[in-house]
MDAnalysis code that builds the backbone (N, CA, C; Angstrom):
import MDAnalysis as mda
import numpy as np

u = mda.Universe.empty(432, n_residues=144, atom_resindex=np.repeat(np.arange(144), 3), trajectory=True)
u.add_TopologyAttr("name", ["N", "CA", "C"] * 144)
u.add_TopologyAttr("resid", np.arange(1, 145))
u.add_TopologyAttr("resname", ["UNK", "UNK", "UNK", "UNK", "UNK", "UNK", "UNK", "UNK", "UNK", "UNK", "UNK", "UNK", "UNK", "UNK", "UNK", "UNK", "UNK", "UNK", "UNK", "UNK", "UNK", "UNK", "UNK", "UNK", "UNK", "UNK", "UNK", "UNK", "UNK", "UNK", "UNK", "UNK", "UNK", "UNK", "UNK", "UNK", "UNK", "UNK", "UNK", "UNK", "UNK", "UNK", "UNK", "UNK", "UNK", "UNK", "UNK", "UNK", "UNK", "UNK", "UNK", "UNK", "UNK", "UNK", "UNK", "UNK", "UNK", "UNK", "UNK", "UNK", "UNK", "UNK", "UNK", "UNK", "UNK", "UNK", "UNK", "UNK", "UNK", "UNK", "UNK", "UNK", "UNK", "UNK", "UNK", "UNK", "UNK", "UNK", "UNK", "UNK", "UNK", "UNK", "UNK", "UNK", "UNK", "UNK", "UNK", "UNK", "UNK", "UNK", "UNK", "UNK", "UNK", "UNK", "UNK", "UNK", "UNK", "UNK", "UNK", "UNK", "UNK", "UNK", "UNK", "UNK", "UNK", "UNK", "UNK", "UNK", "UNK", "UNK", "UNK", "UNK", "UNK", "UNK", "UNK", "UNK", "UNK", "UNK", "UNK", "UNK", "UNK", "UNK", "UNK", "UNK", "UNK", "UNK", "UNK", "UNK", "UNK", "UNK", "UNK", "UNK", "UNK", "UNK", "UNK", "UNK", "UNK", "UNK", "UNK", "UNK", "UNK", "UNK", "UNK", "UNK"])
u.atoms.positions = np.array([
    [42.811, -68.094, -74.803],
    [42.768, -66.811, -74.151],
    [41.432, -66.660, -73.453],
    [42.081, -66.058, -72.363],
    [40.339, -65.833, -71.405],
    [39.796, -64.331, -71.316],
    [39.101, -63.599, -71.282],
    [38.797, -62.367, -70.668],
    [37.903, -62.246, -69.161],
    [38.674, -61.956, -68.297],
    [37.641, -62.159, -67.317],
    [37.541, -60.675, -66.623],
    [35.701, -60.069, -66.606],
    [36.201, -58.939, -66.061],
    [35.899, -59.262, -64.133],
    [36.297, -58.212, -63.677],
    [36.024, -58.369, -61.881],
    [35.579, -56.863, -61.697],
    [34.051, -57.667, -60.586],
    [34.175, -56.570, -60.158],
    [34.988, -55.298, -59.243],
    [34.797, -53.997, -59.504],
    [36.215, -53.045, -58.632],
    [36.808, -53.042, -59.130],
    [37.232, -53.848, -60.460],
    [38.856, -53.614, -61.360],
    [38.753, -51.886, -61.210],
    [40.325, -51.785, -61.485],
    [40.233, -50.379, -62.172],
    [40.313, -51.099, -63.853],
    [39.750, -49.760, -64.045],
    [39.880, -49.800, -65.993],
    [40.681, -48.506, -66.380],
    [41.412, -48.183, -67.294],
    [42.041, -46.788, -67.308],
    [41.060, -46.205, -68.538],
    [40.808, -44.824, -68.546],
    [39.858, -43.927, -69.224],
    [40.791, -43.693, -70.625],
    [42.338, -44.673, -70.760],
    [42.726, -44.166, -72.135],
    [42.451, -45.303, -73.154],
    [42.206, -46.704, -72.361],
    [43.000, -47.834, -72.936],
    [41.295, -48.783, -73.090],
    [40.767, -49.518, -74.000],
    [39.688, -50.500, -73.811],
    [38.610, -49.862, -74.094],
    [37.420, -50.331, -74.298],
    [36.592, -50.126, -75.062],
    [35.514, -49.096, -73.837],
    [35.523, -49.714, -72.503],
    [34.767, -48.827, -71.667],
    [35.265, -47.641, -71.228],
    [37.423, -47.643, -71.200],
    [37.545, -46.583, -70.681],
    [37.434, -44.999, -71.868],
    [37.726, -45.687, -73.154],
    [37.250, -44.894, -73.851],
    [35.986, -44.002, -74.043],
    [34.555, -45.227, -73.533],
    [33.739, -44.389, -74.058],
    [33.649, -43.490, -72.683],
    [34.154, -43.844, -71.656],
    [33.477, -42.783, -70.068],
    [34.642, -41.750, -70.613],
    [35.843, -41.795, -71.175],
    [36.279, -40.842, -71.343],
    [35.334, -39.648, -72.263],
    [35.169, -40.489, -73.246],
    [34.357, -39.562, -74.675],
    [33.469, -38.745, -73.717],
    [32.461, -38.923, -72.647],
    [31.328, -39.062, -72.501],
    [31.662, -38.184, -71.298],
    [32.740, -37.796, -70.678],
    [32.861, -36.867, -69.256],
    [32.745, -35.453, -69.835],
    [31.879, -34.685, -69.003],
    [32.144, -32.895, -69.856],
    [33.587, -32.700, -69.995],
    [33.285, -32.091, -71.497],
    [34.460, -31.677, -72.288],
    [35.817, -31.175, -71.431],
    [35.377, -30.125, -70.449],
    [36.423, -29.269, -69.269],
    [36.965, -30.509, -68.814],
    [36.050, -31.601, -67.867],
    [36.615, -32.949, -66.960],
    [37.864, -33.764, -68.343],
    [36.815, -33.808, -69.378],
    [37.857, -34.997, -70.346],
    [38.954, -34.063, -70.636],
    [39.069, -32.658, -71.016],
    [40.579, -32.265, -70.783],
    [41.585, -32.362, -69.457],
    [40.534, -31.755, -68.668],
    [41.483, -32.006, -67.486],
    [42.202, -33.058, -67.443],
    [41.673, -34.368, -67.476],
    [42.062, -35.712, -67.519],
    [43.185, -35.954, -68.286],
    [42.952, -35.625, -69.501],
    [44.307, -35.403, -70.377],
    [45.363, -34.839, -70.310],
    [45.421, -33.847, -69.619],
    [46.236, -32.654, -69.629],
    [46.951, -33.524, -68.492],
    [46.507, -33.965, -67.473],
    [46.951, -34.126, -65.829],
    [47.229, -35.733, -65.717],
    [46.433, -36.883, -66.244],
    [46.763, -38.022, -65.837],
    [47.574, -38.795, -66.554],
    [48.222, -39.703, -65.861],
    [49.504, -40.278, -66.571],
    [48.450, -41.467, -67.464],
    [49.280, -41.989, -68.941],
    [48.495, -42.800, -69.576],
    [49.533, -43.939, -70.131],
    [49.721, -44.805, -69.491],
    [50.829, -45.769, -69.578],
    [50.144, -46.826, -70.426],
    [50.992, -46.814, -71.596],
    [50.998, -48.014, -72.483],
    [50.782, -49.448, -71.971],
    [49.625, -49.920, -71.679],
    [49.746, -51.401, -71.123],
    [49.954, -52.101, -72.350],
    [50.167, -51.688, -73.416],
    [50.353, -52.991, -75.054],
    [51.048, -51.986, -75.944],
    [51.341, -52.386, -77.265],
    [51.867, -52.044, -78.289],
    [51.428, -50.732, -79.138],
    [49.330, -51.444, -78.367],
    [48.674, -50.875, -79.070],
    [47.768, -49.824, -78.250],
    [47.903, -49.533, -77.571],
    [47.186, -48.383, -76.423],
    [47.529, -47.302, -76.582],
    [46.715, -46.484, -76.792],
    [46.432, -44.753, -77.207],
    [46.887, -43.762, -76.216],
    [48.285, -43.060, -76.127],
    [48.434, -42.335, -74.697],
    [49.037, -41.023, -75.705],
    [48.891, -40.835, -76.837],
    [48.829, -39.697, -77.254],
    [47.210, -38.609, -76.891],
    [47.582, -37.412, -76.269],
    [46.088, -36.874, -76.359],
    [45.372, -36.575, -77.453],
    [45.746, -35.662, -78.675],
    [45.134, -35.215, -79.731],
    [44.726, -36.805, -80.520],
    [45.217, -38.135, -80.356],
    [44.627, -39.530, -81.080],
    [43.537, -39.848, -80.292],
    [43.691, -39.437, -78.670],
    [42.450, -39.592, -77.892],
    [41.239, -39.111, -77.860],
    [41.601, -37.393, -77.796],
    [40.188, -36.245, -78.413],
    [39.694, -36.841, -79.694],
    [40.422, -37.403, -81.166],
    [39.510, -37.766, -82.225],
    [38.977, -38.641, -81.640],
    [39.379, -40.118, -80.857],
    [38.677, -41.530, -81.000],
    [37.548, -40.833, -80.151],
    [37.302, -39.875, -79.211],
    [35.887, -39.271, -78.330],
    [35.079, -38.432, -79.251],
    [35.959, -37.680, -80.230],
    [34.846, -37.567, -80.944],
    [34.317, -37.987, -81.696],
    [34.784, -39.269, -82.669],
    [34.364, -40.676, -83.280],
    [33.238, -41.161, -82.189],
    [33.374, -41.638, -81.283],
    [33.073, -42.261, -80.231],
    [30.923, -41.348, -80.105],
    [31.131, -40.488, -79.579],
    [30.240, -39.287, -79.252],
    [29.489, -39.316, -80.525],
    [30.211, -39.334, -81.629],
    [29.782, -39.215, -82.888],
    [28.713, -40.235, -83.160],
    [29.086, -41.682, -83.214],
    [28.578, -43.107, -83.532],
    [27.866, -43.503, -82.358],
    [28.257, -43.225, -81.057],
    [27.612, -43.301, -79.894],
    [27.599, -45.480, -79.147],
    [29.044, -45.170, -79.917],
    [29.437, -46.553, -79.025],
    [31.512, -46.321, -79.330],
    [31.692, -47.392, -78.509],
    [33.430, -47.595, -78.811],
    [33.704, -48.997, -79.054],
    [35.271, -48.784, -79.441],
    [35.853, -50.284, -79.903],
    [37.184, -50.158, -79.616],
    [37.512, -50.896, -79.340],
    [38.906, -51.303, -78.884],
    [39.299, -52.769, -79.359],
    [41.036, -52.803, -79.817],
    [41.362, -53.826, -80.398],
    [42.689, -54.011, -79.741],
    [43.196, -54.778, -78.771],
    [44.507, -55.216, -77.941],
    [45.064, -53.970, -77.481],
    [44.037, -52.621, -76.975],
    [44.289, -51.591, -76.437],
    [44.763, -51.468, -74.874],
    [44.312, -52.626, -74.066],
    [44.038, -53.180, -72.668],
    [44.958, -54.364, -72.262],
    [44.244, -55.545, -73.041],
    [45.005, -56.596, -73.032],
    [45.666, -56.594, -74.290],
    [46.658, -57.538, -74.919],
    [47.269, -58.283, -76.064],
    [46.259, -59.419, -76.543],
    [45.767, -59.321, -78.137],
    [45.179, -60.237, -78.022],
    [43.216, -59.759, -78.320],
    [43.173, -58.836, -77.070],
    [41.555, -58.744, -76.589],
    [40.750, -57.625, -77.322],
    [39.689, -57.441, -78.203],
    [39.281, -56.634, -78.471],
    [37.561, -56.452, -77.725],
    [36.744, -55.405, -77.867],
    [35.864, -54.876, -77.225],
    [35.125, -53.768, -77.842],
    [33.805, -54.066, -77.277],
    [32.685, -53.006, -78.148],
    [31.802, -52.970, -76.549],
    [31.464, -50.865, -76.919],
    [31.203, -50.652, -75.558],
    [29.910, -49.649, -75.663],
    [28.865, -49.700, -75.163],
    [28.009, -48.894, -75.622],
    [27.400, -48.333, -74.093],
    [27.339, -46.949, -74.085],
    [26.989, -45.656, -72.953],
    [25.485, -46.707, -72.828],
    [24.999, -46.473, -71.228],
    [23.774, -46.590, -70.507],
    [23.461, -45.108, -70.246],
    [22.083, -44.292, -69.890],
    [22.167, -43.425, -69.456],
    [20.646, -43.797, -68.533],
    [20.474, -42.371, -67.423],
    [19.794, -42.143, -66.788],
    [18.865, -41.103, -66.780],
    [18.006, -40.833, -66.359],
    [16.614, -40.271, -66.697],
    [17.273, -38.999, -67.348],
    [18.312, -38.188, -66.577],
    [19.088, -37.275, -66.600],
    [19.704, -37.390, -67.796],
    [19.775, -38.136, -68.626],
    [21.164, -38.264, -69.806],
    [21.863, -38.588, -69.114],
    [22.603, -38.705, -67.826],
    [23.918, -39.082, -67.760],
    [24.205, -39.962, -68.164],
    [25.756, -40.590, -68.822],
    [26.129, -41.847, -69.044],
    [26.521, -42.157, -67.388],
    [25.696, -43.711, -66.890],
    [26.154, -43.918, -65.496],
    [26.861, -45.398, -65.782],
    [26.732, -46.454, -66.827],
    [27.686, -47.095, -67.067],
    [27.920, -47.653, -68.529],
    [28.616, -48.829, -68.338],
    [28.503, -49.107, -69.897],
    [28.318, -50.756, -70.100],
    [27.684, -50.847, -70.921],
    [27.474, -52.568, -71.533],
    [28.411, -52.829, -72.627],
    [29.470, -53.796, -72.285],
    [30.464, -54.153, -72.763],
    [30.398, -55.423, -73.354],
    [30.810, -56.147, -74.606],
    [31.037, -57.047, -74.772],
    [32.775, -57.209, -75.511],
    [33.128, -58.341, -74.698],
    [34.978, -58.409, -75.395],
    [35.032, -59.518, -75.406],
    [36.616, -59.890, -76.040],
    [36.671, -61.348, -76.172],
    [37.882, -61.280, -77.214],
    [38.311, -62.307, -77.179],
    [39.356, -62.744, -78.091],
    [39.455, -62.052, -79.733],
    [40.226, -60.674, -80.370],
    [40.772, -60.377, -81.512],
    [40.405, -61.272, -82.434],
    [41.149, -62.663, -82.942],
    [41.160, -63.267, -83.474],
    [39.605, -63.802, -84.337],
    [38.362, -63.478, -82.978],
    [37.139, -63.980, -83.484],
    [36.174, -62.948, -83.338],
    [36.775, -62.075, -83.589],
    [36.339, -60.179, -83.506],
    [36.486, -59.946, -85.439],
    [35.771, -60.770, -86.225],
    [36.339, -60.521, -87.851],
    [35.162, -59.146, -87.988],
    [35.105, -58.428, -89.402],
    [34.623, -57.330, -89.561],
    [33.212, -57.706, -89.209],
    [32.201, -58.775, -89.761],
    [31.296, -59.504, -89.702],
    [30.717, -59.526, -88.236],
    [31.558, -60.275, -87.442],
    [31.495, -60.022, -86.097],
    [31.053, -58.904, -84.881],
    [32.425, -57.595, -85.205],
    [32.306, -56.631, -84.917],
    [30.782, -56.133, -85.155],
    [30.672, -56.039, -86.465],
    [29.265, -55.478, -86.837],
    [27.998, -56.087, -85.759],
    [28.028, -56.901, -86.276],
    [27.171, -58.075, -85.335],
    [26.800, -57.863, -83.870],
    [27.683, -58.198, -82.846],
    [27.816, -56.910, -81.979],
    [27.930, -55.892, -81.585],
    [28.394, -54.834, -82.027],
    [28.197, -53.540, -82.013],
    [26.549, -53.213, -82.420],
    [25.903, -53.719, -82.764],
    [24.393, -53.526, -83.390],
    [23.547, -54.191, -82.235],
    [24.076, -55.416, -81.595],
    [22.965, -55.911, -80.146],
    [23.551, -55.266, -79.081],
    [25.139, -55.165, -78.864],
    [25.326, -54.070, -77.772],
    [24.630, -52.675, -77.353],
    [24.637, -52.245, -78.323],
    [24.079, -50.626, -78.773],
    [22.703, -51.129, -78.647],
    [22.212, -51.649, -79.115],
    [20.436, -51.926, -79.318],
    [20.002, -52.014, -77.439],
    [20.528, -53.173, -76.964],
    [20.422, -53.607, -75.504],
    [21.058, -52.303, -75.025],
    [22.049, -51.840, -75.130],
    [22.363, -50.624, -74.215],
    [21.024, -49.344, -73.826],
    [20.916, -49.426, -75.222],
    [19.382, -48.113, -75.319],
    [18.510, -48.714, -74.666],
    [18.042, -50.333, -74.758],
    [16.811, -50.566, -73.865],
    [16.949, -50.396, -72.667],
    [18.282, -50.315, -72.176],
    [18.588, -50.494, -70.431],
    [18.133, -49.039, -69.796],
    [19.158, -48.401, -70.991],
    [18.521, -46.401, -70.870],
    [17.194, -46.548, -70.991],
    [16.387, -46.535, -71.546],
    [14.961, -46.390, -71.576],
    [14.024, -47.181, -70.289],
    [14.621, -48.426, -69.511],
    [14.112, -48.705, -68.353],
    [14.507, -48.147, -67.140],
    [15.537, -47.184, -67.852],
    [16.140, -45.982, -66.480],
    [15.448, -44.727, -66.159],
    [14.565, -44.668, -67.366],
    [13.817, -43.623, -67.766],
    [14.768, -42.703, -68.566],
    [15.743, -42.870, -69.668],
    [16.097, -42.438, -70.283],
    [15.666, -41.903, -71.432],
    [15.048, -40.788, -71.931],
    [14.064, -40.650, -73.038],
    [14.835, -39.597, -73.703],
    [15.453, -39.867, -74.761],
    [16.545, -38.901, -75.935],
    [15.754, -37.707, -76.336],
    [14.428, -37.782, -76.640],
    [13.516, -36.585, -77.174],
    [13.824, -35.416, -76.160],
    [13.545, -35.827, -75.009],
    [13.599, -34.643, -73.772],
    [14.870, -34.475, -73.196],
    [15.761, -34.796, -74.022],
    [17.286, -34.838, -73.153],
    [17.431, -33.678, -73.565],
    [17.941, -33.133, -72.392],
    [18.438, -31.167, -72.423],
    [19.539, -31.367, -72.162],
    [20.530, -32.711, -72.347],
    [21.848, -32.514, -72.397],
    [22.300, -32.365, -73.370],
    [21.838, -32.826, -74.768],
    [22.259, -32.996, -76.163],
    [23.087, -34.968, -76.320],
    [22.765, -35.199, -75.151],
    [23.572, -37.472, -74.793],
    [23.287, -37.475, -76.043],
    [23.819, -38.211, -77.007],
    [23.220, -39.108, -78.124],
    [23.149, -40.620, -77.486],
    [22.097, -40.993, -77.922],
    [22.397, -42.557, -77.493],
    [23.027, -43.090, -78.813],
    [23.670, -44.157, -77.977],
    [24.505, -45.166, -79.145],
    [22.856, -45.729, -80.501],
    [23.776, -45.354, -81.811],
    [22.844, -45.392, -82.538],
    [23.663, -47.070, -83.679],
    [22.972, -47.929, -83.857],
    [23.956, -49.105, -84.600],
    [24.077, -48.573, -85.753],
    [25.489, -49.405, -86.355],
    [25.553, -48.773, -87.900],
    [25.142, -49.606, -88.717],
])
């Protein structure tokens, strides 16, 4: 199995580890709207197109201040996704790492999710991202 991302893909905001977290991460009004209004088509078995399973995984998400996804996108592909932000707090993208389920074990996950998140915050902080003075309330992704 390969994962290859491209640039310009679309990604959908219900399904994968990045569209989750830009979902978590849009003001509350935008991430309902989104819900309420956009279609959320099952690309797998395992993809989240219920809304009220979506609002918890954003507020999990917001909570821990990274995401995960497991054959939500592809069959097969799981993913750990951690918010970048800008001087502003905004989240403007995300540092993703995915790859094959199978070699995603709990061990693993951990493993990454802890240098994703770590490298994500340094990228924010060379953006001039500084959490003390954020008057948005952003959490940055914190590892567990």
């Amino acid at each position: 199995m390969r994962v290859v991302a491209r640039v310009g893909r679309y990604l959908p905001l219900h399904a994968g580890s990045a569209g989750k977290l830009f979902l978590a991460y849009l003001p509350e009004e935008k991430r309902e709207e989104v819900l309420a209004n956009e279609p959320r088509h099952p690309f797998t078995p395992m993809t989240i197109t219920d809304p009220d399973e979506l609002r918890a995984q954003c507020r999990q998400i917001l909570e821990q201040g990274y995401a995960l996804s497991h054959g939500e996108w592809t069959v097969d592909a799981s993913g750990v996704a951690a918010p970048i932000f800008n001087s502003r707090g905004q989240m403007i993208a995300a540092l993703t790492v995915s790859g094959p389920t199978q070699r995603f074990t709990e061990e693993k996950i951990d493993q990454v999710t802890k240098t994703c998140v770590r490298t994500a915050n340094q990228i924010s902080r060379s953006l001039g991202f500084n959490p003390s003075q954020n008057k948005q309330g952003v959490q940055p992704g914190r590892p567990h």
